[in-house]
FIVO-818830 format. One record per residue (C-alpha): residue number from 1; residue in three letters; x, y, z. Coordinates in steps of 0.2 Angstrom, whole numbers. Last residue first. Layout:
BEGIN
site num: NUM residu: ALA u: X v: Y w: Z
...
// end
This chain:
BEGIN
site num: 409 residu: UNK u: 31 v: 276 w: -43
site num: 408 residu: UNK u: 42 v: 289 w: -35
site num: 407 residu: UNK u: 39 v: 290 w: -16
site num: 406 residu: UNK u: 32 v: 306 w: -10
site num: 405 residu: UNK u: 14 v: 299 w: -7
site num: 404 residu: UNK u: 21 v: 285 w: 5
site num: 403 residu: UNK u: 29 v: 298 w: 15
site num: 402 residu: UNK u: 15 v: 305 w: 18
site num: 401 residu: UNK u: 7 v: 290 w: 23
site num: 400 residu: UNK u: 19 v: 284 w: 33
site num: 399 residu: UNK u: 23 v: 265 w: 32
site num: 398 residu: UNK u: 17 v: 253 w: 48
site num: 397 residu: UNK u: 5 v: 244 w: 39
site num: 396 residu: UNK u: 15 v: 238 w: 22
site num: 395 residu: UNK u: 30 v: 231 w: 34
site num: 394 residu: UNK u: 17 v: 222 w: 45
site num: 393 residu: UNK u: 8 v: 212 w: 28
site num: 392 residu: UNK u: 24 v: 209 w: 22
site num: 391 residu: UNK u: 30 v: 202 w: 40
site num: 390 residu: UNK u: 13 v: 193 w: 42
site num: 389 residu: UNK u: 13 v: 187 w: 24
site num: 388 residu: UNK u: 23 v: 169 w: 26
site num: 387 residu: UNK u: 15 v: 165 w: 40
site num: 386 residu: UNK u: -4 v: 168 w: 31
site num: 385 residu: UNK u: 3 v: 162 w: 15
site num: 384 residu: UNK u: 9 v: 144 w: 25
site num: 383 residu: UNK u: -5 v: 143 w: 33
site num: 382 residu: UNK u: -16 v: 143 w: 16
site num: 381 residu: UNK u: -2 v: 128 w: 4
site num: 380 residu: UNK u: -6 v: 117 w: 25
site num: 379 residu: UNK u: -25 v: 121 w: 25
site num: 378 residu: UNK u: -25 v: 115 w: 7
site num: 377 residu: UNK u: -14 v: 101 w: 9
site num: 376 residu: UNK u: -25 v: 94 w: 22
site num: 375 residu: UNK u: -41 v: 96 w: 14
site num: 374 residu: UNK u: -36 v: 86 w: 0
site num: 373 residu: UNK u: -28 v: 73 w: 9
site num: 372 residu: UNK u: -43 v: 73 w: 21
site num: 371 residu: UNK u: -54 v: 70 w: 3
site num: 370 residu: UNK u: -44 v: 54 w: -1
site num: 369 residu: UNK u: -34 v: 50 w: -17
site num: 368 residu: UNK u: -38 v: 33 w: -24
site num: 367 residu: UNK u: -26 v: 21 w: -30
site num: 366 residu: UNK u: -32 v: 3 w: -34
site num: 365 residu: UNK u: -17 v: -5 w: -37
site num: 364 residu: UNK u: -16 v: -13 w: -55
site num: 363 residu: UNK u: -4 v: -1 w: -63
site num: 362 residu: UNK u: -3 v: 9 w: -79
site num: 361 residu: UNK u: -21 v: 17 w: -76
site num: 360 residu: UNK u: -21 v: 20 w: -58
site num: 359 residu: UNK u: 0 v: 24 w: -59
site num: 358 residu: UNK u: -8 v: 37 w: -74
site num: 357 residu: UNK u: -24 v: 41 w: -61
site num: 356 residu: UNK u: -12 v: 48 w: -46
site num: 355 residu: UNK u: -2 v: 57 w: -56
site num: 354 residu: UNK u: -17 v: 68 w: -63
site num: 353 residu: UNK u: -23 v: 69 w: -45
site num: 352 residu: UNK u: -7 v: 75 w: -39
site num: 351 residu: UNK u: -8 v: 88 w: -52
site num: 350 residu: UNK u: -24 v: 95 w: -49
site num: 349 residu: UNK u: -20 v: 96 w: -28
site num: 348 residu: UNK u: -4 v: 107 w: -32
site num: 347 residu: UNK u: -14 v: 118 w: -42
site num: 346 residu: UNK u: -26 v: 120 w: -28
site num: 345 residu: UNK u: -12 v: 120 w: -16
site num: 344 residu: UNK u: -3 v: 134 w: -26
site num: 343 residu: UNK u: -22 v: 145 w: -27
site num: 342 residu: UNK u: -20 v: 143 w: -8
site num: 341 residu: UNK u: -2 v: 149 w: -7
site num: 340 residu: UNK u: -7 v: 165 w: -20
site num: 339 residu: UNK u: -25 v: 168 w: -11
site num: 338 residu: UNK u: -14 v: 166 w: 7
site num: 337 residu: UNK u: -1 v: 180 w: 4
site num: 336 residu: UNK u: -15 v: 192 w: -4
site num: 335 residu: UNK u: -27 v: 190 w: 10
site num: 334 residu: UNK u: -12 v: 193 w: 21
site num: 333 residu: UNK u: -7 v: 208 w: 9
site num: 332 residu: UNK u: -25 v: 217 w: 11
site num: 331 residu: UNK u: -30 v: 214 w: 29
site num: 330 residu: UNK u: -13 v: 221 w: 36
site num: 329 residu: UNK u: -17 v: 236 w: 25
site num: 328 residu: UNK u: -36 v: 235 w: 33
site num: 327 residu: UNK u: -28 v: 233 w: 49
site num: 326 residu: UNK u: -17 v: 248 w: 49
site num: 325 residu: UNK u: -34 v: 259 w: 43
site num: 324 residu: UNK u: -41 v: 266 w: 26
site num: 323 residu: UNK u: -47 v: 285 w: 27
site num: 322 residu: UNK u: -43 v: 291 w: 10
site num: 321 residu: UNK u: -23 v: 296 w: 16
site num: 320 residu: UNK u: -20 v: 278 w: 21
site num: 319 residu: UNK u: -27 v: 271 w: 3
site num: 318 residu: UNK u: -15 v: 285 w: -4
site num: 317 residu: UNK u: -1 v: 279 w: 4
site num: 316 residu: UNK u: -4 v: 261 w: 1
site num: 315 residu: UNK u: -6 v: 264 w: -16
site num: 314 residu: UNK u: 12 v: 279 w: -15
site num: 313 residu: UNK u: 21 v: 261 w: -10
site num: 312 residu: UNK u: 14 v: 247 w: -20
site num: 311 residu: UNK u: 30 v: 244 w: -28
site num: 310 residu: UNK u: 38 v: 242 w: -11
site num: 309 residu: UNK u: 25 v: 232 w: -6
site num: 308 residu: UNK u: 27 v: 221 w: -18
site num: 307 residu: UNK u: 44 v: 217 w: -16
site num: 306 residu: UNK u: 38 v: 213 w: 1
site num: 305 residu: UNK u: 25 v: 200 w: -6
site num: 304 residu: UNK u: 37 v: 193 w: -18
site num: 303 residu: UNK u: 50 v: 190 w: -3
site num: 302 residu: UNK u: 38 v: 183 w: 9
site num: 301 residu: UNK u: 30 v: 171 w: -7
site num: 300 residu: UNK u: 47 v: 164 w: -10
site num: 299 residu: UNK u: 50 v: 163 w: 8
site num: 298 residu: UNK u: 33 v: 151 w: 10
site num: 297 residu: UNK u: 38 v: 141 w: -4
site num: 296 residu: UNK u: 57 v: 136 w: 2
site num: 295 residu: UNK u: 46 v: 133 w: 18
site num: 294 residu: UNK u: 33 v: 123 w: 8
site num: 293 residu: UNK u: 47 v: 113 w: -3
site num: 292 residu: UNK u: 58 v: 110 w: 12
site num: 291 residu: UNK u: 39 v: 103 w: 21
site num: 290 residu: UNK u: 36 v: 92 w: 7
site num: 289 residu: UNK u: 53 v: 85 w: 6
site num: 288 residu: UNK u: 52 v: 79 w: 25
site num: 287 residu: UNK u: 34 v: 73 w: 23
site num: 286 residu: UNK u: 37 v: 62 w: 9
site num: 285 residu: UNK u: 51 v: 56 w: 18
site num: 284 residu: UNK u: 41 v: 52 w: 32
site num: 283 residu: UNK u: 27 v: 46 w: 22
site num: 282 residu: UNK u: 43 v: 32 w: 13
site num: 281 residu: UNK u: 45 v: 28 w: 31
site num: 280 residu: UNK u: 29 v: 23 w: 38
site num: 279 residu: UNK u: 27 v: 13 w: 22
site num: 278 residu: UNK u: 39 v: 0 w: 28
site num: 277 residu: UNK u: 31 v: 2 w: 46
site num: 276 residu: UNK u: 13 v: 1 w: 37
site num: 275 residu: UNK u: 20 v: -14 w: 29
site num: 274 residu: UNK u: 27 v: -24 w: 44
site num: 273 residu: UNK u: 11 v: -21 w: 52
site num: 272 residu: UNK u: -1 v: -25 w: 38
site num: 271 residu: UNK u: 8 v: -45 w: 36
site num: 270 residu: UNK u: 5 v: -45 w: 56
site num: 269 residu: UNK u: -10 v: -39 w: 54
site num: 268 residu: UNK u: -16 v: -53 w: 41
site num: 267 residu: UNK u: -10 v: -66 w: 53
site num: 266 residu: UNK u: 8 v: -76 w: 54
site num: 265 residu: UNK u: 12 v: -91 w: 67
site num: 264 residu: UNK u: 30 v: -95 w: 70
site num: 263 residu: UNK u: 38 v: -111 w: 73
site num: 262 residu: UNK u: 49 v: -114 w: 88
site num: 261 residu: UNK u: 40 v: -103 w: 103
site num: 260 residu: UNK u: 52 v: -93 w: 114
site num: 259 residu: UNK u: 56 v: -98 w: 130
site num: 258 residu: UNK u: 53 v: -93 w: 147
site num: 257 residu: UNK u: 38 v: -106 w: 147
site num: 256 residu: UNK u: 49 v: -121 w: 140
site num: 255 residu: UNK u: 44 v: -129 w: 123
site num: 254 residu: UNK u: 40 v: -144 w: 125
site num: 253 residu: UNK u: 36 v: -149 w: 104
site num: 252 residu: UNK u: 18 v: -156 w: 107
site num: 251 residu: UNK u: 13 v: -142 w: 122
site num: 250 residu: UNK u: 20 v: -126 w: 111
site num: 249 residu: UNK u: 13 v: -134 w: 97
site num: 248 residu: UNK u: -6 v: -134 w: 106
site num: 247 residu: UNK u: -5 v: -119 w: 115
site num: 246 residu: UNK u: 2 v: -108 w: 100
site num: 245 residu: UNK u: -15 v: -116 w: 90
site num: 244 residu: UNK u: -27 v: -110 w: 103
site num: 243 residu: UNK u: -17 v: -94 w: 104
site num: 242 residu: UNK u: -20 v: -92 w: 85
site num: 241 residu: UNK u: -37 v: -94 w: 87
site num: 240 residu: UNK u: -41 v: -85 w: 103
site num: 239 residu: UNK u: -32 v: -69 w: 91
site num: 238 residu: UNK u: -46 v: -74 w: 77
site num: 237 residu: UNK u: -60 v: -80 w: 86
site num: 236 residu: UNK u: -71 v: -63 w: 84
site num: 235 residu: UNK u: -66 v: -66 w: 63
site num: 234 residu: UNK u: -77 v: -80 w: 62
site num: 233 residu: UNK u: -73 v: -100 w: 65
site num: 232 residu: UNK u: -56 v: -98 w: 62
site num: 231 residu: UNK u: -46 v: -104 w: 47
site num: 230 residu: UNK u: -30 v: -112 w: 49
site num: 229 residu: UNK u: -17 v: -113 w: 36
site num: 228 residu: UNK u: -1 v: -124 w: 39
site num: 227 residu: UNK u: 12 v: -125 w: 32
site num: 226 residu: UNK u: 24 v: -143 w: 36
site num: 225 residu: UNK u: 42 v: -142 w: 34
site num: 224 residu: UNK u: 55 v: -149 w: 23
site num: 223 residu: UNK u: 73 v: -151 w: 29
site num: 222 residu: UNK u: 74 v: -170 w: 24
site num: 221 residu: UNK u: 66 v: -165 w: 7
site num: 220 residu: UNK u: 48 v: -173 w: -1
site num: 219 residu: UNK u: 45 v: -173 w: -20
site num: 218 residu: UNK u: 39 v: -189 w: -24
site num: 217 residu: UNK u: 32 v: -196 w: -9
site num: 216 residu: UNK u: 26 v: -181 w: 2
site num: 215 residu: UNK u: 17 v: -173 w: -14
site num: 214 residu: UNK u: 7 v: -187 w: -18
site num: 213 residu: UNK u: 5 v: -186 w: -1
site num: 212 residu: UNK u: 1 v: -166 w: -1
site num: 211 residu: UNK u: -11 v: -170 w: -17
site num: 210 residu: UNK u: -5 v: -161 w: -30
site num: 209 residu: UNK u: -7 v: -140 w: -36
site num: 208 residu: UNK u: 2 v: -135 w: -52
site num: 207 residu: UNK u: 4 v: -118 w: -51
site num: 206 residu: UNK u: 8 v: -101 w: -61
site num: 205 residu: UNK u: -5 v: -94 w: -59
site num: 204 residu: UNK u: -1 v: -82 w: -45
site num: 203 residu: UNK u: 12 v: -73 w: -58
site num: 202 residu: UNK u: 22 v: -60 w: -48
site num: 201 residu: UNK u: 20 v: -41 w: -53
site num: 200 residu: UNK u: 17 v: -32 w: -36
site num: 199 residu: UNK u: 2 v: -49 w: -36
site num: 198 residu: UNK u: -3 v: -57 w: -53
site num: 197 residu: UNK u: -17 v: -63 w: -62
site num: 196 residu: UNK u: -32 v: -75 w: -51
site num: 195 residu: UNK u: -34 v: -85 w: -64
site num: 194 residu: UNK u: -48 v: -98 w: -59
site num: 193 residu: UNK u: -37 v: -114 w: -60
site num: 192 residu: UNK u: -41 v: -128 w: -73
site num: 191 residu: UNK u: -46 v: -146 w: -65
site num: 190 residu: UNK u: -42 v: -167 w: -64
site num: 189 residu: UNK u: -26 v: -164 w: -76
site num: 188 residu: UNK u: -16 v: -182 w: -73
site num: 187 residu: UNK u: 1 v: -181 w: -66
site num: 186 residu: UNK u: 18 v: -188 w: -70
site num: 185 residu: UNK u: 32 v: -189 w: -58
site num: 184 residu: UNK u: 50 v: -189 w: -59
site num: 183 residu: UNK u: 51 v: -170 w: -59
site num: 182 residu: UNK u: 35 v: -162 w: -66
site num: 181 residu: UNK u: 28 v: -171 w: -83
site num: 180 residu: UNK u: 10 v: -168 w: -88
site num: 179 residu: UNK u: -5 v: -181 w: -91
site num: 178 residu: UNK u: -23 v: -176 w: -101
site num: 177 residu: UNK u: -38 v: -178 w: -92
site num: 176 residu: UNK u: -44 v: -161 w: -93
site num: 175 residu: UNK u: -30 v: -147 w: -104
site num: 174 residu: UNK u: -45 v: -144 w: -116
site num: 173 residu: UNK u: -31 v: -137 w: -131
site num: 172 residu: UNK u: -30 v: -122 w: -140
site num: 171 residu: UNK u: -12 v: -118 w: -132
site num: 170 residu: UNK u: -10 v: -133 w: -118
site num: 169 residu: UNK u: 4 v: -132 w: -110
site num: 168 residu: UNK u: 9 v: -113 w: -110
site num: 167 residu: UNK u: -9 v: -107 w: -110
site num: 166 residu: UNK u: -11 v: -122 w: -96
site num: 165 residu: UNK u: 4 v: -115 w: -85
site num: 164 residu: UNK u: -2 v: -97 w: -85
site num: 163 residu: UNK u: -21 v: -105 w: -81
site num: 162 residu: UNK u: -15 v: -114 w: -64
site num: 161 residu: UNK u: -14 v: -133 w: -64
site num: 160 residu: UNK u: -24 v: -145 w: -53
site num: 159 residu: UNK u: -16 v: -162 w: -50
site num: 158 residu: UNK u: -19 v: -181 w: -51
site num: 157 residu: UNK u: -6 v: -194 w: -48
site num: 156 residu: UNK u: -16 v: -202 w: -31
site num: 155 residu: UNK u: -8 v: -201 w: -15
site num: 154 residu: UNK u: -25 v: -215 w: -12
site num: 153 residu: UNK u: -29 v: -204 w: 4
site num: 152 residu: UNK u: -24 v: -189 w: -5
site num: 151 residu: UNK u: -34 v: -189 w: -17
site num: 150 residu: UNK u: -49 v: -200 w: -10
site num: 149 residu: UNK u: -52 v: -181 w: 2
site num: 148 residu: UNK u: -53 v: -174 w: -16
site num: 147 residu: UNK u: -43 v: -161 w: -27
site num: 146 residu: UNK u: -54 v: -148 w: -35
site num: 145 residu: UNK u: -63 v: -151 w: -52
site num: 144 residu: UNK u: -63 v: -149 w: -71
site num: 143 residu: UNK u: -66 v: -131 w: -77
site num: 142 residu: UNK u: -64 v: -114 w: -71
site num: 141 residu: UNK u: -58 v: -119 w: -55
site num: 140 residu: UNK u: -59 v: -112 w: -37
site num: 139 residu: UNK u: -44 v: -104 w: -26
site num: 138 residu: UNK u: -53 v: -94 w: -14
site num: 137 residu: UNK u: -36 v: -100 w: 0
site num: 136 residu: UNK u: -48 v: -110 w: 13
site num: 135 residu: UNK u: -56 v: -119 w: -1
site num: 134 residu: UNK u: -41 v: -120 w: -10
site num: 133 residu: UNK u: -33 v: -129 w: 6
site num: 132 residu: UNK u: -46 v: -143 w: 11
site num: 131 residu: UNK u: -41 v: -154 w: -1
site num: 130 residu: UNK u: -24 v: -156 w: 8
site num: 129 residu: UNK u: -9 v: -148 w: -3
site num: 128 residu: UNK u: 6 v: -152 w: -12
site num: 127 residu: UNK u: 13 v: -138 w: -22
site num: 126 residu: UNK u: 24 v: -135 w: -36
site num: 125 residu: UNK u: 28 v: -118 w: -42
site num: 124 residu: UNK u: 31 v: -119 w: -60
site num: 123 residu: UNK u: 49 v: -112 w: -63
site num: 122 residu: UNK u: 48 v: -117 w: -84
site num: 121 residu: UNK u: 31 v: -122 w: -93
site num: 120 residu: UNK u: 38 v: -132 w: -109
site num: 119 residu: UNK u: 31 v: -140 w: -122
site num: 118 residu: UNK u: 37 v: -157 w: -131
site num: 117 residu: UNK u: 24 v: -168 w: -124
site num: 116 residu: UNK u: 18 v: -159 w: -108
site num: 115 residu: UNK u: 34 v: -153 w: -96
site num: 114 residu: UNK u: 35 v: -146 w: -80
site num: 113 residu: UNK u: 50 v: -137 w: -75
site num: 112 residu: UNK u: 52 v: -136 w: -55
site num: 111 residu: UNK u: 49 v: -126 w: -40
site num: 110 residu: UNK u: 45 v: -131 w: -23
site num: 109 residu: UNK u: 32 v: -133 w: -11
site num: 108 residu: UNK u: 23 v: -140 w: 5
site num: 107 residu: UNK u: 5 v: -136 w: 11
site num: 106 residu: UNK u: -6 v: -143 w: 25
site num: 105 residu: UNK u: -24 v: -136 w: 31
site num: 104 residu: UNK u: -35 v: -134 w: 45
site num: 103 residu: UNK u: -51 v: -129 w: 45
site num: 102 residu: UNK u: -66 v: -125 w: 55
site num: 101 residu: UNK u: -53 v: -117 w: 72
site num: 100 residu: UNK u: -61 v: -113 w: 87
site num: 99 residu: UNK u: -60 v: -132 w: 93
site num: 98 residu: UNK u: -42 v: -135 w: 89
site num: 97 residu: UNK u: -37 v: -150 w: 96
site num: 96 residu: UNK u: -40 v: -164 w: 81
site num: 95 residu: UNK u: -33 v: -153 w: 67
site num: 94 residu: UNK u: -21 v: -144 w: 76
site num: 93 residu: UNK u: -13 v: -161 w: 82
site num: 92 residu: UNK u: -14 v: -166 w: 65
site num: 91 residu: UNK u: -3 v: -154 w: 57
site num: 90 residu: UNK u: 10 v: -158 w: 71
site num: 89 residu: UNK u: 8 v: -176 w: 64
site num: 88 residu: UNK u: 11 v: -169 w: 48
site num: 87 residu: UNK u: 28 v: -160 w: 53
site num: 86 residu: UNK u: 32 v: -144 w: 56
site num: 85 residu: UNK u: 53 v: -143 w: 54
site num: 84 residu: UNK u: 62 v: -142 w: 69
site num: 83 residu: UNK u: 70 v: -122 w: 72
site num: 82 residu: UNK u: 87 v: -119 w: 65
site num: 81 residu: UNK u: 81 v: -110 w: 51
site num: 80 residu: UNK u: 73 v: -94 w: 64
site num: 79 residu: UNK u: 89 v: -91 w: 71
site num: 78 residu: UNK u: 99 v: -88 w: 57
site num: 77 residu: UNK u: 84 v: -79 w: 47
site num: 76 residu: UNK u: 82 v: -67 w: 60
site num: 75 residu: UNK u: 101 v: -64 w: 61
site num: 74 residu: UNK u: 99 v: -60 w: 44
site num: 73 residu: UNK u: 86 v: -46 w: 43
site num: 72 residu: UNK u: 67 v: -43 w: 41
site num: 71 residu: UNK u: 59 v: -63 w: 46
site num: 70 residu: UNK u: 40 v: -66 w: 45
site num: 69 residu: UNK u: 38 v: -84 w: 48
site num: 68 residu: UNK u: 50 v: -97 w: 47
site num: 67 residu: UNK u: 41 v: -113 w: 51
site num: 66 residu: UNK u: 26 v: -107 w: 48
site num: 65 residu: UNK u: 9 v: -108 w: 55
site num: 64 residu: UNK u: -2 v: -98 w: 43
site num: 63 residu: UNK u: -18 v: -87 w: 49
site num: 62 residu: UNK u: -37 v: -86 w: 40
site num: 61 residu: UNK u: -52 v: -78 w: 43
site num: 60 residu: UNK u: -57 v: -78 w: 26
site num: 59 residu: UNK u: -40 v: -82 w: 14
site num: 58 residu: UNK u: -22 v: -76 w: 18
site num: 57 residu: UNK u: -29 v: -58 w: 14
site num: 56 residu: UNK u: -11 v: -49 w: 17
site num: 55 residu: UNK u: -5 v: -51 w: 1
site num: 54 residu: UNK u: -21 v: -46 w: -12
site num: 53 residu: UNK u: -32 v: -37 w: -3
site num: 52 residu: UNK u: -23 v: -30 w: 11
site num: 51 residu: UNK u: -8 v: -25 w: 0
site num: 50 residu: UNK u: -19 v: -18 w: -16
site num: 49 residu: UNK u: -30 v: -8 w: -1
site num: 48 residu: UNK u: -13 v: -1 w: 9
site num: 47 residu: UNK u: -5 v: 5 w: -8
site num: 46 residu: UNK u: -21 v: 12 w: -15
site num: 45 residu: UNK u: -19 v: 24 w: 0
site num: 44 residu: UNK u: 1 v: 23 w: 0
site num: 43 residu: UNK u: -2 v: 31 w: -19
site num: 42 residu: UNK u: -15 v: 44 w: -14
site num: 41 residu: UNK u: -5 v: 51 w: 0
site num: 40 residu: UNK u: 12 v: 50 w: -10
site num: 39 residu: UNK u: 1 v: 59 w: -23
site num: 38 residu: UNK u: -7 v: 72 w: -9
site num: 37 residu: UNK u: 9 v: 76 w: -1
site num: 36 residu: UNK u: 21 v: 77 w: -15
site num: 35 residu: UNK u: 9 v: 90 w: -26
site num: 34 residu: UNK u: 5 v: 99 w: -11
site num: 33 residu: UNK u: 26 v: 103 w: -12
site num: 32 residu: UNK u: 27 v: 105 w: -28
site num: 31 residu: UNK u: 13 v: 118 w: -29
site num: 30 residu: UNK u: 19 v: 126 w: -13
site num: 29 residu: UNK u: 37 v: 128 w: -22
site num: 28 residu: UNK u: 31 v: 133 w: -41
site num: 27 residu: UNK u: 20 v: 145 w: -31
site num: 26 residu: UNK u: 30 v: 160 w: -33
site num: 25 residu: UNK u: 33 v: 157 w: -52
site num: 24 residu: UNK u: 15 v: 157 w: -55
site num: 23 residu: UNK u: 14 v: 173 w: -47
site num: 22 residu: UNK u: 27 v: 182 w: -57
site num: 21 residu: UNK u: 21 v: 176 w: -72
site num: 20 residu: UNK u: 2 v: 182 w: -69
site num: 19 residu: UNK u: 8 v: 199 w: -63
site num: 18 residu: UNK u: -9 v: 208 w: -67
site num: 17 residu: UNK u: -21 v: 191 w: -62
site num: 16 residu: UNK u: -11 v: 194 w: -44
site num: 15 residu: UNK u: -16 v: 210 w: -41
site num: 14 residu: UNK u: -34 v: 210 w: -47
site num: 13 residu: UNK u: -37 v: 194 w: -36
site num: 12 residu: UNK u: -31 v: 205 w: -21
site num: 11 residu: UNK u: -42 v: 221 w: -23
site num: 10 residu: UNK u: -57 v: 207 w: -25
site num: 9 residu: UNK u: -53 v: 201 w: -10
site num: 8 residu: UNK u: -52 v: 217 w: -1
site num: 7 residu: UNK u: -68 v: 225 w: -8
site num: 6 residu: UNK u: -75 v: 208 w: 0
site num: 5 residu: UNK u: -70 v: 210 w: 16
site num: 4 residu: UNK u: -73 v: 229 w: 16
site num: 3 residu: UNK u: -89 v: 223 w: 11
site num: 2 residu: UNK u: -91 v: 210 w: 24
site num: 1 residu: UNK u: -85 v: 223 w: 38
// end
């Protein structure tokens, strides 16, 4: 049975290197389709680690009470910009009743020009901030310091800048101690952001950080509100965290039981979950064009295959006539029908990878294309040559062999 197996195999392989054109041309729709699968694969895979990474991590064991929150149409927006602005002392409740959480801290921002002698650092992100909230969002400093506890109590004029505004600023020049413009107010350099690059191609250095009552003073709007970032005390306290913290507003700003809290708290799986749905769609696309691509694919190879057997009539005849049975006929094409899907998958799989390394090298996201891709697309390109080559495989079975002989080659 193994050498019949074998004998087979290598009867196939012979076929399909003599029609070399026509077999590449059969697999142009299995190759495009594989091709789809395993680069939308790779790419939502690299996708998923950028986004987890680099948007979703809102620092180590880390959540955000917002005023806002995660909102994904209009009528969400309405509803959610009527809700009472966070407030310090709301800030401060967390602070003294959380008892799962290590830190809490305040953020508030806007965006202005900022200004250092005659140059010019346009829409710098302005943000006033506790001491406690680089710490809790990895931002360090590559020189100078972090802002201090006497900071904010003193609302002093200091601030930290991000390294896009301080190439802008200070082009060749030690940006520490010297004093900036933003808005009405002017700020001493006390440290130089780590650069941290950018995120789906938005500057994150692109900062100057005050103390949030320096901030509150200068800056501060009647609609303002309060962010908050708390971090819990591991990654086990995370979901007792941010019920500790739903308790506490809820209480403060008598909020009803029937009704639905005023402020909004937003997690790393909550980030992940409305990605994965966006994501969830663009796979379904992928998967609706791949699967026109294999069934377009899988006729293409039917119609080759029976072609073929009406080439290959007086072979099968005289296979039949030396002894050789229906099922090793059948045996034959549907060993044929798969080699020609399977060797489209393959090709499909080498140029998906190809794609998947140009976005890896012309684009920051990590991309990665994972073995079970791989494997999937090749038992998929396979199934489909197997199907495909039944009604081929059947047609070449049941022919005559005498009649088979007769026919004109």
């Amino acid at each position: 049975m193994l050498a019949s197996m074998r004998e087979t195999l290598w009867i196939s392989l012979d076929t399909l290197r003599a029609h070399k054109l026509r077999t590449f041309l059969t697999l142009l729709g299995v190759i495009l389709a594989v091709t789809t699968l395993v680069a939308v694969i790779s790419v939502l895979n690299g996708l998923n680690l950028y986004i987890s990474d680099k948007v979703a991590n809102l620092g180590a064991n880390a959540f955000v009470v917002d005023r806002i929150g995660i909102v994904t149409n209009f009528q969400e927006w309405n509803k959610a910009r009527k809700r009472p602005t966070l407030t310090l002392d709301d800030l401060q409740a967390l602070r003294d009743g959380m008892k799962l959480a290590s830190t809490v801290a305040g953020e508030q921002d806007t965006v202005a020009d900022v200004r250092y002698g005659n140059l010019l650092s346009e829409d710098v992100n302005i943000m006033g901030t506790t001491p406690t909230f680089a710490p809790i969002r990895d931002i360090d400093v590559s020189s100078g310091r972090l802002l201090s506890d006497i900071d904010e109590e003193h609302r002093a004029g200091v601030c930290i800048i991000g390294a896009d505004v301080a190439n802008k600023l200070f082009p060749g020049v030690d940006p520490i101690g010297h004093e900036i413009r933003a808005g009405q107010g002017q700020y001493q350099v006390v440290g130089v952001a780590t650069p941290k690059g950018t995120v789906l191609g938005e500057p994150q250095d692109n900062f100057v950080m005050i103390p949030l009552g320096t901030y509150r003073k200068e800056w501060l709007a009647p609609q303002d509100s309060v962010t908050m970032f708390v971090q819990a005390q591991g990654p086990e306290w995370m979901d007792a965290a941010q019920d500790e913290a739903r308790v506490i507003l809820r209480s403060r700003r008598h909020v009803p039981y029937e009704i639905d809290d005023n402020f909004a708290i937003i997690a790393p799986n909550s980030i992940m979950g409305l990605w994965n749905r966006i994501t969830g769609n663009a796979f379904g696309i992928a998967i609706w064009i791949t699967s026109i691509f294999l069934v377009v694919g899988g006729v293409v190879i039917m119609n080759i295959m029976l072609a073929s057997v009406t080439e290959r009539t007086r072979e099968i005849g005289l296979r039949k006539s030396l002894g050789a049975r229906r099922s090793h006929i059948i045996l034959q094409f549907l060993m044929e029908s798969s080699l020609l899907a399977a060797t489209g998958g393959l090709l499909g799989v080498f140029f998906a990878i190809v794609i998947a390394q140009l976005v890896r090298l012309l684009s920051p996201i990590p991309i990665s294309t994972p073995i079970f891709a791989i494997l999937i697309a090749l038992v998929l390109s396979t199934g489909v040559g197997l199907f495909f080559g039944i009604y081929p495989a059947m047609r070449a079975a049941k022919l005559d062999p005498i009649e088979a002989l007769r026919a004109e080659t």
